[in-house]
Biopython code that builds the backbone (N, CA, C, O; Angstrom):
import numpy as np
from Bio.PDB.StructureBuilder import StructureBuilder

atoms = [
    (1, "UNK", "N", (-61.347, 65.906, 48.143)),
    (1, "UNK", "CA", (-60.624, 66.284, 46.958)),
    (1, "UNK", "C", (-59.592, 65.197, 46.613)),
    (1, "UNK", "O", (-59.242, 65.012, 45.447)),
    (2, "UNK", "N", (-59.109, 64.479, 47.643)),
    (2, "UNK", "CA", (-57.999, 63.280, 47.280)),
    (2, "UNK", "C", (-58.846, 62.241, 46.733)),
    (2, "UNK", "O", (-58.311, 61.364, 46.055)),
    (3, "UNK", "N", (-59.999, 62.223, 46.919)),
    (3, "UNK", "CA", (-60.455, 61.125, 46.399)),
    (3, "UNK", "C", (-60.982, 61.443, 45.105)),
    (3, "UNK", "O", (-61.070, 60.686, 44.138)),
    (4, "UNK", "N", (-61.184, 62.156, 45.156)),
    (4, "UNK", "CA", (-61.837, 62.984, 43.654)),
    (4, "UNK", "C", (-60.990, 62.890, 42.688)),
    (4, "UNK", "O", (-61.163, 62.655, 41.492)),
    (5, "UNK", "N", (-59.885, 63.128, 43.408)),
    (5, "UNK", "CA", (-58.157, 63.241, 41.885)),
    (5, "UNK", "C", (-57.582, 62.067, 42.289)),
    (5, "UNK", "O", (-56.398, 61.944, 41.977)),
    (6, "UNK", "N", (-58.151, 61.061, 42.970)),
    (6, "UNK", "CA", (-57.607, 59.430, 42.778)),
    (6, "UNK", "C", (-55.897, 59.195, 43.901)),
    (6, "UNK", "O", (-55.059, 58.296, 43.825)),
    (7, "UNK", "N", (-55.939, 60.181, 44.656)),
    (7, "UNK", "CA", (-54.824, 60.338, 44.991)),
    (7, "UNK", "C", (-54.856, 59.327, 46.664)),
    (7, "UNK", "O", (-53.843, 58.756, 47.069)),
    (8, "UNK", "N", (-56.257, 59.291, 47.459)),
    (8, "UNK", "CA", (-56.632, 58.037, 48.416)),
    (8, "UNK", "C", (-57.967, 57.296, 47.693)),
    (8, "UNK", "O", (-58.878, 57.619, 46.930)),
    (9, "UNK", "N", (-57.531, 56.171, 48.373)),
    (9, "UNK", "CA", (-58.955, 55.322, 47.799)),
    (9, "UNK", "C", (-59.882, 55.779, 48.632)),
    (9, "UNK", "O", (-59.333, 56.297, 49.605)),
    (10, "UNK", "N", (-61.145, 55.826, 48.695)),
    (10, "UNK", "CA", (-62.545, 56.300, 49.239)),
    (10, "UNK", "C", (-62.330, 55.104, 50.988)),
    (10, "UNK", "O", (-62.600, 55.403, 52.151)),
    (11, "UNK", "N", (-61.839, 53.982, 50.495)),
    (11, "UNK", "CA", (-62.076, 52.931, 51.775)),
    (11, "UNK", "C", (-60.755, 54.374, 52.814)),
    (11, "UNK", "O", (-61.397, 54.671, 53.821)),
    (12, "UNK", "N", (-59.892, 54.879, 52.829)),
    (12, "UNK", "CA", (-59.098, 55.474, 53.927)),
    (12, "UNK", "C", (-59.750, 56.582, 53.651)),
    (12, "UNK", "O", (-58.985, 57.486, 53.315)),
    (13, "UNK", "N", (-61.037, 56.910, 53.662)),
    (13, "UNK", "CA", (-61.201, 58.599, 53.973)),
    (13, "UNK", "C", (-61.374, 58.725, 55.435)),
    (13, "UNK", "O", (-61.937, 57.788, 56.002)),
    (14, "UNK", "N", (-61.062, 59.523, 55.987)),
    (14, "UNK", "CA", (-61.297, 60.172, 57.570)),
    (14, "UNK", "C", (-61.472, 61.467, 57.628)),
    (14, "UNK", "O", (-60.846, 62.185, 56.847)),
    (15, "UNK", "N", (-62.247, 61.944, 58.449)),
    (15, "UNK", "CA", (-62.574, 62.807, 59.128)),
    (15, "UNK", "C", (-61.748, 63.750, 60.300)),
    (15, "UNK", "O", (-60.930, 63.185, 61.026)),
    (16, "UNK", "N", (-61.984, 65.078, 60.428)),
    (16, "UNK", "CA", (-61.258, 65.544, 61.569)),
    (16, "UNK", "C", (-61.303, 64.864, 62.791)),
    (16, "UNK", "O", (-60.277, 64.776, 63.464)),
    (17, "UNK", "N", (-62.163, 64.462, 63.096)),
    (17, "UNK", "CA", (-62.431, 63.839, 64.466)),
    (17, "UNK", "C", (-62.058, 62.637, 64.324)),
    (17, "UNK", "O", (-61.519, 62.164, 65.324)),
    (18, "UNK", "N", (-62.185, 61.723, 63.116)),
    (18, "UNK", "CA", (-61.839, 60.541, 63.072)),
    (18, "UNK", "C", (-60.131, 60.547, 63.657)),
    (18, "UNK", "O", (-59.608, 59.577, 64.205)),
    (19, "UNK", "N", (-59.599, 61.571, 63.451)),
    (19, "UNK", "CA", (-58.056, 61.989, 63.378)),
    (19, "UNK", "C", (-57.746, 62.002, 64.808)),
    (19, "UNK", "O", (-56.733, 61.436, 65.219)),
    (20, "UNK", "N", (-58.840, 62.828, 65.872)),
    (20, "UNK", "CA", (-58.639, 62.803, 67.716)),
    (20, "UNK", "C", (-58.901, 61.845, 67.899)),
    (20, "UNK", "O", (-58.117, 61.510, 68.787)),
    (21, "UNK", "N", (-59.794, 60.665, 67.589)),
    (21, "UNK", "CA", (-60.086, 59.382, 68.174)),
    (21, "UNK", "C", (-59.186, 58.724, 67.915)),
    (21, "UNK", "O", (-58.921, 58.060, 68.918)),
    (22, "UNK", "N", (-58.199, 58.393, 66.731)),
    (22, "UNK", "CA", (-57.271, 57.565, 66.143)),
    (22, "UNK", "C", (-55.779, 58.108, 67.396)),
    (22, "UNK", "O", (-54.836, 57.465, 67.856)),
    (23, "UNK", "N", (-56.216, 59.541, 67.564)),
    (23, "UNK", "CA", (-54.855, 59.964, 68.457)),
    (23, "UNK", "C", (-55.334, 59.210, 70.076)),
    (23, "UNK", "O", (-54.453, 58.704, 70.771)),
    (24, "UNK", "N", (-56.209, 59.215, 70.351)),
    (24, "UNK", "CA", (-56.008, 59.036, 71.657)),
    (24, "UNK", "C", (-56.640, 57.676, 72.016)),
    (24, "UNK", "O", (-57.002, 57.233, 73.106)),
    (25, "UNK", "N", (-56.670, 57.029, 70.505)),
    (25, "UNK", "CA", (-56.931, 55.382, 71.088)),
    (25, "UNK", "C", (-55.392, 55.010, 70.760)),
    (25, "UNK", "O", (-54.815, 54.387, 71.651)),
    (26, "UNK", "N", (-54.655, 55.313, 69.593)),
    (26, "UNK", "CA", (-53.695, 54.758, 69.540)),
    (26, "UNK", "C", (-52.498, 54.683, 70.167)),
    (26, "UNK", "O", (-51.628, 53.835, 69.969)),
    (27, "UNK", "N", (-52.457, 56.187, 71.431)),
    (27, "UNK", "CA", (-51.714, 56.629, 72.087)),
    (27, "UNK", "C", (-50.995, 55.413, 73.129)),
    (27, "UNK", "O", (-49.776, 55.275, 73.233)),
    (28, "UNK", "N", (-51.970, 54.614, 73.833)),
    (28, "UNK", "CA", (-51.721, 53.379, 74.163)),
    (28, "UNK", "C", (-51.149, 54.675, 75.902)),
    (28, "UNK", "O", (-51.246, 55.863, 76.208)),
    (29, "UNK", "N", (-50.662, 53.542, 76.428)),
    (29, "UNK", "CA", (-49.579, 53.896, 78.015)),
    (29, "UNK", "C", (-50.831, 54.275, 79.029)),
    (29, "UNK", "O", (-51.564, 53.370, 79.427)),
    (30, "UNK", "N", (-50.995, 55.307, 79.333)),
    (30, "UNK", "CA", (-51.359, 55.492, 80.726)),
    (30, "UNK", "C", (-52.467, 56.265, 80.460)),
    (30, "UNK", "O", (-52.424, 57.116, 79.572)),
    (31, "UNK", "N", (-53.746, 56.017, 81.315)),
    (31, "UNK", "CA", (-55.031, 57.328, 81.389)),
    (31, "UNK", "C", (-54.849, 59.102, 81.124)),
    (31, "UNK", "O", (-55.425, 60.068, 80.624)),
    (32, "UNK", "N", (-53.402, 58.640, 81.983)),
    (32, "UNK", "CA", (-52.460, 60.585, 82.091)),
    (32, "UNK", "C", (-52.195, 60.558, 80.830)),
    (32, "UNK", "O", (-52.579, 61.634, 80.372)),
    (33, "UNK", "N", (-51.656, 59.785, 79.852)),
    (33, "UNK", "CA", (-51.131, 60.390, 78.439)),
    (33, "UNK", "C", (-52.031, 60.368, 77.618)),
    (33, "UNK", "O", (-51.752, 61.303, 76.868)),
    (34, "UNK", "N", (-53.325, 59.713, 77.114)),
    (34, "UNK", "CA", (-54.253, 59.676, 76.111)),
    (34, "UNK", "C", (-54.663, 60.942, 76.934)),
    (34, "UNK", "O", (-54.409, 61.995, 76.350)),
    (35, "UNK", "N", (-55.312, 61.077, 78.315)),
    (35, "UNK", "CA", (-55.942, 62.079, 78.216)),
    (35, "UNK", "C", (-55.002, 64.057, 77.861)),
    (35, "UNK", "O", (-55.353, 65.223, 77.684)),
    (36, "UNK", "N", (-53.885, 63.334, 77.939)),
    (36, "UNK", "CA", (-53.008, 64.798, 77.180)),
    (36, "UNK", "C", (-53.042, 65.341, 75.982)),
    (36, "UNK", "O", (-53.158, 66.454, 75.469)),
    (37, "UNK", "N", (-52.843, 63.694, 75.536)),
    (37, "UNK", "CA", (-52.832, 64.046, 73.880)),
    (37, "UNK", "C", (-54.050, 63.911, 73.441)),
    (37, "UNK", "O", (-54.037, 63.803, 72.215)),
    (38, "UNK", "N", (-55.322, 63.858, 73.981)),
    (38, "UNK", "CA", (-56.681, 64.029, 73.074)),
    (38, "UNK", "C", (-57.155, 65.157, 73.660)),
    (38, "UNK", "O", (-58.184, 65.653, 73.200)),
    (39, "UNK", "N", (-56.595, 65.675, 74.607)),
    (39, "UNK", "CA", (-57.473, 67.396, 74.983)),
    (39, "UNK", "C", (-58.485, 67.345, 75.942)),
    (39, "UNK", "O", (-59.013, 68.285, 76.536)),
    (40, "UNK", "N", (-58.713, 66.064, 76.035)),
    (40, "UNK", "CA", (-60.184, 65.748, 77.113)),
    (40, "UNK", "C", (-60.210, 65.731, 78.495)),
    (40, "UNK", "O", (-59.163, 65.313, 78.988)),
    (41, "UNK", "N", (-61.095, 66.061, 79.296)),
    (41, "UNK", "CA", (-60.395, 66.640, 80.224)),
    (41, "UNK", "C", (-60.941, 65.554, 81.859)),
    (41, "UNK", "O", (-60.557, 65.846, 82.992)),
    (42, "UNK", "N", (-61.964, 64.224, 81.504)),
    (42, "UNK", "CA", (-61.622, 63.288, 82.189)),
    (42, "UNK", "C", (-62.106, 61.891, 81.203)),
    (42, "UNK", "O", (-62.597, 61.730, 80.086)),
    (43, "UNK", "N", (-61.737, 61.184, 82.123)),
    (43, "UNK", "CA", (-61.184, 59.467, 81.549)),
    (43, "UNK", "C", (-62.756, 59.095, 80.829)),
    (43, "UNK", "O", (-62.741, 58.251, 79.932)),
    (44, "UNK", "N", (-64.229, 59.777, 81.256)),
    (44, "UNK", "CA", (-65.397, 59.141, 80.271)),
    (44, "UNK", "C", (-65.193, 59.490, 79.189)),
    (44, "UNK", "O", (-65.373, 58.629, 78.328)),
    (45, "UNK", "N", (-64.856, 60.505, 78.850)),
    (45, "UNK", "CA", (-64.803, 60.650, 76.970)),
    (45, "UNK", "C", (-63.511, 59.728, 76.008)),
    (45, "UNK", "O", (-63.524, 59.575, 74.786)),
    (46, "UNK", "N", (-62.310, 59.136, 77.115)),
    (46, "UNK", "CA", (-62.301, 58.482, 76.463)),
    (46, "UNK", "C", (-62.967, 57.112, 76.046)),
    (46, "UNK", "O", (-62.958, 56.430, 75.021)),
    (47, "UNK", "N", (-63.451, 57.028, 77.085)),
    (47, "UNK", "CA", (-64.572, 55.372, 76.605)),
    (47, "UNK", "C", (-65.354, 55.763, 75.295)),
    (47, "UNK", "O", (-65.695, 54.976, 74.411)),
    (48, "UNK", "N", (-65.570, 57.076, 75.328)),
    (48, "UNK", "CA", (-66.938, 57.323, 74.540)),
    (48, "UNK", "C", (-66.093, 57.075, 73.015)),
    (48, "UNK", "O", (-66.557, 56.446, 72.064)),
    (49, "UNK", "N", (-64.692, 57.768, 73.068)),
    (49, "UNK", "CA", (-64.491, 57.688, 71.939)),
    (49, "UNK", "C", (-63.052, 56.301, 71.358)),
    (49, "UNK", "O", (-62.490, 56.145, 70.273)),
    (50, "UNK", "N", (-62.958, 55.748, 72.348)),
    (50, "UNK", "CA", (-62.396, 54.734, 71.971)),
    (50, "UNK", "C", (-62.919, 53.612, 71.288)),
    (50, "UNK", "O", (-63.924, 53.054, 71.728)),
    (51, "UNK", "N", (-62.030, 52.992, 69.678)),
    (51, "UNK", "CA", (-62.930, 52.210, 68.945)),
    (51, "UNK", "C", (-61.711, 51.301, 68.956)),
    (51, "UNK", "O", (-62.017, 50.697, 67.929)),
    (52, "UNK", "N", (-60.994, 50.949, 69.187)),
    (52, "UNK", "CA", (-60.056, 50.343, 69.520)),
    (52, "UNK", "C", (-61.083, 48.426, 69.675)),
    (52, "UNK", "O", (-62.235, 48.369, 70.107)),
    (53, "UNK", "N", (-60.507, 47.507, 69.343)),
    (53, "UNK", "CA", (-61.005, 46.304, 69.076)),
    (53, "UNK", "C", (-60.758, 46.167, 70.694)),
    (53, "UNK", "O", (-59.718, 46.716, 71.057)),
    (54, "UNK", "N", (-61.356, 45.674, 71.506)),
    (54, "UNK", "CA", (-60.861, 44.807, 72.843)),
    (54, "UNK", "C", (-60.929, 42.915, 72.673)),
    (54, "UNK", "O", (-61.910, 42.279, 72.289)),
    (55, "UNK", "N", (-59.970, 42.511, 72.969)),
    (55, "UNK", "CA", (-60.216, 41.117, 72.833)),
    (55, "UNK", "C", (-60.525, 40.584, 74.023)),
    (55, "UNK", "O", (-59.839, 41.129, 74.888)),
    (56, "UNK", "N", (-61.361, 39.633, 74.541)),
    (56, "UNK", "CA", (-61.952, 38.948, 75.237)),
    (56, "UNK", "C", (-61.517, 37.765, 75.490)),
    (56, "UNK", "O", (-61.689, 36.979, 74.558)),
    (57, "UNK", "N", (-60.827, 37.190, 76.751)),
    (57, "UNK", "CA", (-60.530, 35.677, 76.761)),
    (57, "UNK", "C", (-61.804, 34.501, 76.477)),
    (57, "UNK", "O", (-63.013, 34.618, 76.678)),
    (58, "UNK", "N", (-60.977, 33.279, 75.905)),
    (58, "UNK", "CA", (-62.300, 32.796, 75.748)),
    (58, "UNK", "C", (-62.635, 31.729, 76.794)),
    (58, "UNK", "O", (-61.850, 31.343, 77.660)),
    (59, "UNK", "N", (-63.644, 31.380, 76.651)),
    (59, "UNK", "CA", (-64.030, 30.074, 77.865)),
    (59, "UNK", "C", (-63.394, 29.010, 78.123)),
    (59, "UNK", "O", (-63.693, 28.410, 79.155)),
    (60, "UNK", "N", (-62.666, 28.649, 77.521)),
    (60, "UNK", "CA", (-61.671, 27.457, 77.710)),
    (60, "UNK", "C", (-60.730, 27.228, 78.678)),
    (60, "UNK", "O", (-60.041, 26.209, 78.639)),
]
sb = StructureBuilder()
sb.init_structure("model")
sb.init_model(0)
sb.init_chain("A")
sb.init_seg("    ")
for serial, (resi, resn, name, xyz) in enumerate(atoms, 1):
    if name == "N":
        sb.init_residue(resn, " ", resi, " ")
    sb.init_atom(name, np.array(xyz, "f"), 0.0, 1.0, " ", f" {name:<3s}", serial, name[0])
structure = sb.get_structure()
């Protein structure tokens, strides 16, 4: 409906879930606190749902 009445642009639409993944990748600190604040109840779901960029050292 926000996008419909021009009120977000279509590029920031999200989803409910898009909303738990954004909470418990962005949460950052310790395994104990993402897994508090996303509800999940061990450390694989967050891999599953972390989209978080990882950077990679490079070969040099």
């Amino acid at each position: 409906m926000a996008i419909k009445e021009e009120i977000m642009p279509k590029e920031d639409w999200f989803a409910q879930y898009d909303m738990k993944r954004r909470g418990s990748t962005d949460t950052g600190g310790t395994v104990s606190a993402e897994l508090d604040v996303s509800g999940f109840s061990t450390s694989q779901f967050l891999r599953v749902y972390d989209k978080s960029i990882h950077l990679v050292p490079t070969s040099e």
